[in-house]
Biotite code that builds the C-alpha atoms (Angstrom):
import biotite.structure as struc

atoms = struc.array([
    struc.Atom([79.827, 105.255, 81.600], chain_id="A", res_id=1, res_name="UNK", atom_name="CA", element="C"),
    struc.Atom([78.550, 105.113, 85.085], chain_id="A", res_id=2, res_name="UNK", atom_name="CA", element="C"),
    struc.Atom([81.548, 102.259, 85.885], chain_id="A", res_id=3, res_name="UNK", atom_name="CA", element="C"),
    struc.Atom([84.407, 104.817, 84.680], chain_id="A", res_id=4, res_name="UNK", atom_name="CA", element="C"),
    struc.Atom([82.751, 107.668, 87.398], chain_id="A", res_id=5, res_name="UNK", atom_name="CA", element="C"),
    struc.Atom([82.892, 104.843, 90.174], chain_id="A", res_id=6, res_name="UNK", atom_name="CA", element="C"),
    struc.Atom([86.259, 104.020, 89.214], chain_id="A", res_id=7, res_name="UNK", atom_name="CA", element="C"),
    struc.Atom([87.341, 107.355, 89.001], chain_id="A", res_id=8, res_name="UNK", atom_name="CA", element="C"),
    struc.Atom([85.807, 108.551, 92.283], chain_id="A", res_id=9, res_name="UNK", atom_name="CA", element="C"),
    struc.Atom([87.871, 105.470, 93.846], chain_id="A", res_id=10, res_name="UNK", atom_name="CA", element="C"),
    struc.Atom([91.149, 106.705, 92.234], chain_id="A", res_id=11, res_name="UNK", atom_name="CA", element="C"),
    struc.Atom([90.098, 110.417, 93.696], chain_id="A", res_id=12, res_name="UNK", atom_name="CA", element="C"),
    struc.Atom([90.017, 109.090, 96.769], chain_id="A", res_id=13, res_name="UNK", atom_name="CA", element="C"),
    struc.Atom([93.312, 107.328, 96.386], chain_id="A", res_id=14, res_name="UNK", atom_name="CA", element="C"),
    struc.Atom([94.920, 110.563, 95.605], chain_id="A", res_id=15, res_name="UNK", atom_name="CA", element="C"),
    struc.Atom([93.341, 112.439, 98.535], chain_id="A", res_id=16, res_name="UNK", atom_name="CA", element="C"),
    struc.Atom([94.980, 109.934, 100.659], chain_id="A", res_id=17, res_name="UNK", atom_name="CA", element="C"),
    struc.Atom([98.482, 110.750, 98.860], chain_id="A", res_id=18, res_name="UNK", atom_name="CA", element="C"),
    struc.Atom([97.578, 114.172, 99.341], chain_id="A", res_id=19, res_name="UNK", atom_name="CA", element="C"),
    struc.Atom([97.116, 113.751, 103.292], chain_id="A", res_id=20, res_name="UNK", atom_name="CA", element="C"),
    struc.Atom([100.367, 111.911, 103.702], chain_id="A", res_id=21, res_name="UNK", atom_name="CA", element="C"),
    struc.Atom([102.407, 114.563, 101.629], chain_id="A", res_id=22, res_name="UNK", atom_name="CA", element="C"),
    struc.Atom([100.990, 117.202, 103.830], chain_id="A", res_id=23, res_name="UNK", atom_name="CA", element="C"),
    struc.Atom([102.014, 115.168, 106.982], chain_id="A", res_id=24, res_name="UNK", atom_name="CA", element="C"),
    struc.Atom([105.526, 114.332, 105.658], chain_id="A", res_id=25, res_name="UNK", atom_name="CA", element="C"),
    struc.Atom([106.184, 117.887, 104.070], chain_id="A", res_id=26, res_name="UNK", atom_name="CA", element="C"),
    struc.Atom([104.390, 120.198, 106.802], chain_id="A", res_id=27, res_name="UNK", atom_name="CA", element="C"),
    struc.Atom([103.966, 118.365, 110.115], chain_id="A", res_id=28, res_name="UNK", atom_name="CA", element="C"),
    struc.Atom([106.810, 116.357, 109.924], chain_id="A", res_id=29, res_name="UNK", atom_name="CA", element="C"),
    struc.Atom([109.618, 118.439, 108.121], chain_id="A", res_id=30, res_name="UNK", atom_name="CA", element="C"),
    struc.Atom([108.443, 121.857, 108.726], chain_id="A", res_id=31, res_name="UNK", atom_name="CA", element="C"),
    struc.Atom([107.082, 121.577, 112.020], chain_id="A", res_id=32, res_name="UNK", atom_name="CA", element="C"),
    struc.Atom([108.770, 118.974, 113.702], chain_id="A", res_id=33, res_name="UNK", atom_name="CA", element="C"),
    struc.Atom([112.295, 119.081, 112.296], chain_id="A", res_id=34, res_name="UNK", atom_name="CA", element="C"),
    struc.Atom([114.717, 121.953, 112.751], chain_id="A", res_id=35, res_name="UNK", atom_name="CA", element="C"),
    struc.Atom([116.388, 120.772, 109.401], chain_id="A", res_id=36, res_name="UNK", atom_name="CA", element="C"),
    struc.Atom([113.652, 122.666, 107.506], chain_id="A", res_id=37, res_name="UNK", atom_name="CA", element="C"),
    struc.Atom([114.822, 125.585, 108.631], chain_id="A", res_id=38, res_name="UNK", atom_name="CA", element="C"),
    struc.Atom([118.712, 125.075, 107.701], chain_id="A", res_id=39, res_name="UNK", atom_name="CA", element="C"),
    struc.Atom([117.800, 123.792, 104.576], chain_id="A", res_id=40, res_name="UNK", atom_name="CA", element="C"),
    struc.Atom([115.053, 126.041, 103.258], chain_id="A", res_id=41, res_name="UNK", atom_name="CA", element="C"),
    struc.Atom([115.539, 129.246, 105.501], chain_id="A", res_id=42, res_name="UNK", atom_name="CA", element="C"),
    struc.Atom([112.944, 130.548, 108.175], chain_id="A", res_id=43, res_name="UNK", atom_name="CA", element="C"),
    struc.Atom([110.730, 132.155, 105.198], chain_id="A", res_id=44, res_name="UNK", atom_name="CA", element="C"),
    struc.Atom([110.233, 129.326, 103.148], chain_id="A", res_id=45, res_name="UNK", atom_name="CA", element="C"),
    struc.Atom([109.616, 127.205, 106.568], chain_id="A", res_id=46, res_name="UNK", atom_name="CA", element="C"),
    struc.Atom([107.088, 129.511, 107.250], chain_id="A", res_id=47, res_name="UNK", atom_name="CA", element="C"),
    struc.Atom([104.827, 129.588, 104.387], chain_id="A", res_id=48, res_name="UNK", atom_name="CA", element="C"),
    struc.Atom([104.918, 125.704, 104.668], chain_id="A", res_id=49, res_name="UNK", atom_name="CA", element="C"),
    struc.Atom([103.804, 125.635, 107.864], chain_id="A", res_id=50, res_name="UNK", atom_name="CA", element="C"),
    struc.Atom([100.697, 128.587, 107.479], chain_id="A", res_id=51, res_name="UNK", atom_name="CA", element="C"),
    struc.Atom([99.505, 126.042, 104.215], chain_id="A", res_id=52, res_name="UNK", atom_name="CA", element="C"),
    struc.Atom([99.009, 123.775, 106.846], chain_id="A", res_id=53, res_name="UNK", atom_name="CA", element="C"),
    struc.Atom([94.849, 122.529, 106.245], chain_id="A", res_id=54, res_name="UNK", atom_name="CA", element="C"),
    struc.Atom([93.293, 122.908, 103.255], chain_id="A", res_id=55, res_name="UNK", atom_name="CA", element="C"),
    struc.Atom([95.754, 125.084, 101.499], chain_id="A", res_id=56, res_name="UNK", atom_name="CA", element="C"),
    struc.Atom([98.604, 122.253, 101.081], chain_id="A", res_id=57, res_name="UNK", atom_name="CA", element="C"),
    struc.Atom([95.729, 119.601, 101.077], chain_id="A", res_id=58, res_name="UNK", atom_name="CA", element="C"),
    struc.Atom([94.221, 121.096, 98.111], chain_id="A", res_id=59, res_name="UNK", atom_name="CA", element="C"),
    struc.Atom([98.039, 122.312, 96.389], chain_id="A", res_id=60, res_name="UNK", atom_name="CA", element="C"),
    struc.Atom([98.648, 118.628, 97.122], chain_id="A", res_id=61, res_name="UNK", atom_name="CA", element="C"),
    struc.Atom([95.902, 116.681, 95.897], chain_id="A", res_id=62, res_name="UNK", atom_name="CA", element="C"),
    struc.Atom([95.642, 118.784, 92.456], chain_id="A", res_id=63, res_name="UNK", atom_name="CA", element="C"),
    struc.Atom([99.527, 118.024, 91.876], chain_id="A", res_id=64, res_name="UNK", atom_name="CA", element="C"),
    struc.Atom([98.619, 114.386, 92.369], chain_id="A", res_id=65, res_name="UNK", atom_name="CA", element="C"),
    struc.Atom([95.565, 114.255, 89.807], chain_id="A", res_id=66, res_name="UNK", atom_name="CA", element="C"),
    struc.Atom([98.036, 116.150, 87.408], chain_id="A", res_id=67, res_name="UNK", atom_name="CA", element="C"),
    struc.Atom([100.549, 113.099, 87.792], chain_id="A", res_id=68, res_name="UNK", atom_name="CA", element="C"),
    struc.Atom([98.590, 110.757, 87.905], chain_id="A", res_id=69, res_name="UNK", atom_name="CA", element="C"),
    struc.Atom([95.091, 111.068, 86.540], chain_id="A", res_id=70, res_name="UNK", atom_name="CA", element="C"),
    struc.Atom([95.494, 113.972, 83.605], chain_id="A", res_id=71, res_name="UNK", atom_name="CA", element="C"),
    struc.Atom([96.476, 113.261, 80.319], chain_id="A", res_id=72, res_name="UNK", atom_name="CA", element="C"),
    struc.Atom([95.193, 110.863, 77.895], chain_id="A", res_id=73, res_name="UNK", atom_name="CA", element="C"),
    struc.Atom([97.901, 107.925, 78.345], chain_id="A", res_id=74, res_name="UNK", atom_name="CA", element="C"),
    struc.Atom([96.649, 104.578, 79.008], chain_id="A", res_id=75, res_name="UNK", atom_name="CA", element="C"),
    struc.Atom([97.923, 104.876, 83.016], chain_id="A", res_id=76, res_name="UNK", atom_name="CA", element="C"),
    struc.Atom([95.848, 108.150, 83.145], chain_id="A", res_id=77, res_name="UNK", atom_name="CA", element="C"),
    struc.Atom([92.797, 106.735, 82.127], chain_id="A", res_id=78, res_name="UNK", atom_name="CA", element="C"),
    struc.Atom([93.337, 103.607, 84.445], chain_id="A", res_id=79, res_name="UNK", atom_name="CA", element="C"),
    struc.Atom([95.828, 102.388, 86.631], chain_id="A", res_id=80, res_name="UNK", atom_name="CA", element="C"),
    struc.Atom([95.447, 98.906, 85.868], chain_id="A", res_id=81, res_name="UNK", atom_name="CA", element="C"),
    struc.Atom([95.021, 99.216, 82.207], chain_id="A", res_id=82, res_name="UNK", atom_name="CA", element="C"),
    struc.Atom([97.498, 96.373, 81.844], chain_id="A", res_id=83, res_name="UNK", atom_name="CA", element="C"),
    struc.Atom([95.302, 93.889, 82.967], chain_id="A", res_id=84, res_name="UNK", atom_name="CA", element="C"),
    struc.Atom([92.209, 92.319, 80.473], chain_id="A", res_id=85, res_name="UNK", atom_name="CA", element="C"),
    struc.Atom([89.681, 92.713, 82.185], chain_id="A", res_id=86, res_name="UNK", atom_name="CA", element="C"),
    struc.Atom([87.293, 94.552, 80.006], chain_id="A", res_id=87, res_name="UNK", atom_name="CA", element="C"),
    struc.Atom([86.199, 97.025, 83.025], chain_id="A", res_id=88, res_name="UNK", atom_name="CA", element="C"),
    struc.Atom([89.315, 98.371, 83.333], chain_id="A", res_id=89, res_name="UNK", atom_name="CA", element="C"),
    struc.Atom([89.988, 98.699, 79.281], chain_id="A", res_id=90, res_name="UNK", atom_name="CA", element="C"),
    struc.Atom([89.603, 101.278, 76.812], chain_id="A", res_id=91, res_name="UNK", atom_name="CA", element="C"),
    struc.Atom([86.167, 100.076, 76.140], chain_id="A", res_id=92, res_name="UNK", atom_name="CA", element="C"),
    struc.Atom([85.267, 101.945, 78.962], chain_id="A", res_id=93, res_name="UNK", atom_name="CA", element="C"),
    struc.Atom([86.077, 105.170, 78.296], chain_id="A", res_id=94, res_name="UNK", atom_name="CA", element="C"),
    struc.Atom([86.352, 108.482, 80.343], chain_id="A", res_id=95, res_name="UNK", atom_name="CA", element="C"),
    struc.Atom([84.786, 110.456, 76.655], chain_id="A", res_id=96, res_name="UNK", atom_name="CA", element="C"),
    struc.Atom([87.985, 112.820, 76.939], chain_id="A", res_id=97, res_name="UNK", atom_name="CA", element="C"),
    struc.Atom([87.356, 114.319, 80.357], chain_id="A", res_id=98, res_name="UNK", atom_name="CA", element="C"),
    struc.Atom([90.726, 113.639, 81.852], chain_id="A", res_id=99, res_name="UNK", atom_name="CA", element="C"),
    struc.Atom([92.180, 115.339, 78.740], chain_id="A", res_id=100, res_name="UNK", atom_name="CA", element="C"),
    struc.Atom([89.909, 118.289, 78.748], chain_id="A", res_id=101, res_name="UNK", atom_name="CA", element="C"),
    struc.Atom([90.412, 121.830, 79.594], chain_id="A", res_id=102, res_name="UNK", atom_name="CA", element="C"),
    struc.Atom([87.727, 122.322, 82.225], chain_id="A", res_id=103, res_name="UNK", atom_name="CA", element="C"),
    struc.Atom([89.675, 119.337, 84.224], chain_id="A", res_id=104, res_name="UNK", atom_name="CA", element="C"),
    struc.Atom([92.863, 120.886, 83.583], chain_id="A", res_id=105, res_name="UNK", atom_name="CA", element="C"),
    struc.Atom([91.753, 124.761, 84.707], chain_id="A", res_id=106, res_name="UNK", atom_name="CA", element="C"),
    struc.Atom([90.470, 123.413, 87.688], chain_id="A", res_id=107, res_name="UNK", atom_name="CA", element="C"),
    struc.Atom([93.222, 121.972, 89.063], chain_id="A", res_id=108, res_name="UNK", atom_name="CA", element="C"),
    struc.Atom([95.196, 124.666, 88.193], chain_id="A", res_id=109, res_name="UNK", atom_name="CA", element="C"),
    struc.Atom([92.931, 126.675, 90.193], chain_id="A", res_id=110, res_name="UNK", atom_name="CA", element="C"),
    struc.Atom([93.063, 124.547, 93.163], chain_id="A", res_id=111, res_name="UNK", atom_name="CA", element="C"),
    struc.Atom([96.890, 125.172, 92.920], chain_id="A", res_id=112, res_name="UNK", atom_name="CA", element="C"),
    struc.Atom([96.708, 128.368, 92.997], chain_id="A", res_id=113, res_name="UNK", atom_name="CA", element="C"),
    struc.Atom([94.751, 129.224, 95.523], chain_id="A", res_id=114, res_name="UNK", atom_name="CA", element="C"),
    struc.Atom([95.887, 127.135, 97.936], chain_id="A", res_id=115, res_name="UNK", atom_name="CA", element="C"),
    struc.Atom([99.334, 128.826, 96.993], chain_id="A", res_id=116, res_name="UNK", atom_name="CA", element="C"),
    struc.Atom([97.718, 132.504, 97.586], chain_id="A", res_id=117, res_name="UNK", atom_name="CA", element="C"),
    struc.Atom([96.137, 131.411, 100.874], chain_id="A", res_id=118, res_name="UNK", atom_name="CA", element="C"),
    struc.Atom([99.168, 130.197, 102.103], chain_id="A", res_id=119, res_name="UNK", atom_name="CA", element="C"),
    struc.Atom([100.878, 133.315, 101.050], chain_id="A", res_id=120, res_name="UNK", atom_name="CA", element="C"),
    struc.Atom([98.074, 135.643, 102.825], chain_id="A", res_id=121, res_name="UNK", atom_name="CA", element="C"),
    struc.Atom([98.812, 133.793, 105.865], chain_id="A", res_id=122, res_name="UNK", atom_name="CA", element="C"),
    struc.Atom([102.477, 133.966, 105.811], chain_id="A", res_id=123, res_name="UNK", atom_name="CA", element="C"),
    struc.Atom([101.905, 137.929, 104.659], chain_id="A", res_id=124, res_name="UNK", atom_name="CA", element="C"),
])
């Protein structure tokens, strides 16, 4: 249903913005900004954080937030405020199995994992 793509553009967007504020935390703020990164994780690890800066830990980190919290088929997955009754946000409209299918899946798997071998090409 049209209403479920709406929705689920919205909750995209949601997790874009989680995405941008993990990459600020982890990367600007930790890696960058903070000389604890570098006693904790070592000047390697450090590193690589800080060449995924862009779209490399925007895209690792956005992915990692659909797979928590918009794949599966559990009720939260489908929608975040399925514990209301309003009929919008029910199982009566359905996402037909995308969020549980393997094209979904692969391609945030993908987005994973080349954001991970970016930001390995630029730390190599």
């Amino acid at each position: 249903a049209l209403s479920w793509w709406l929705i689920f553009t919205a909750r995209q967007l949601i997790t874009l913005q989680l995405a941008c504020a993990t990459e600020y935390v982890l990367i600007e703020a930790i890696a960058c900004r903070s000389p604890i990164a570098i006693k904790l994780f070592g000047p390697l690890i450090t590193l690589f954080a800080m060449q995924a800066k862009g779209w490399p830990a925007l895209g690792t980190s956005w992915a990692t937030w659909d797979l928590l919290l918009l794949h599966g088929g559990h009720p939260f997955a489908k929608n975040w405020l399925f514990a209301l009754s309003i009929p919008l946000l029910s199982e009566a409209n359905g996402d037909d199995g995308f969020l549980e299918s393997e094209i979904y899946l692969r391609s945030l798997l993908a987005l994973i994992f080349a954001g991970f071998l970016v930001a390995l090409k630029r730390t190599y």
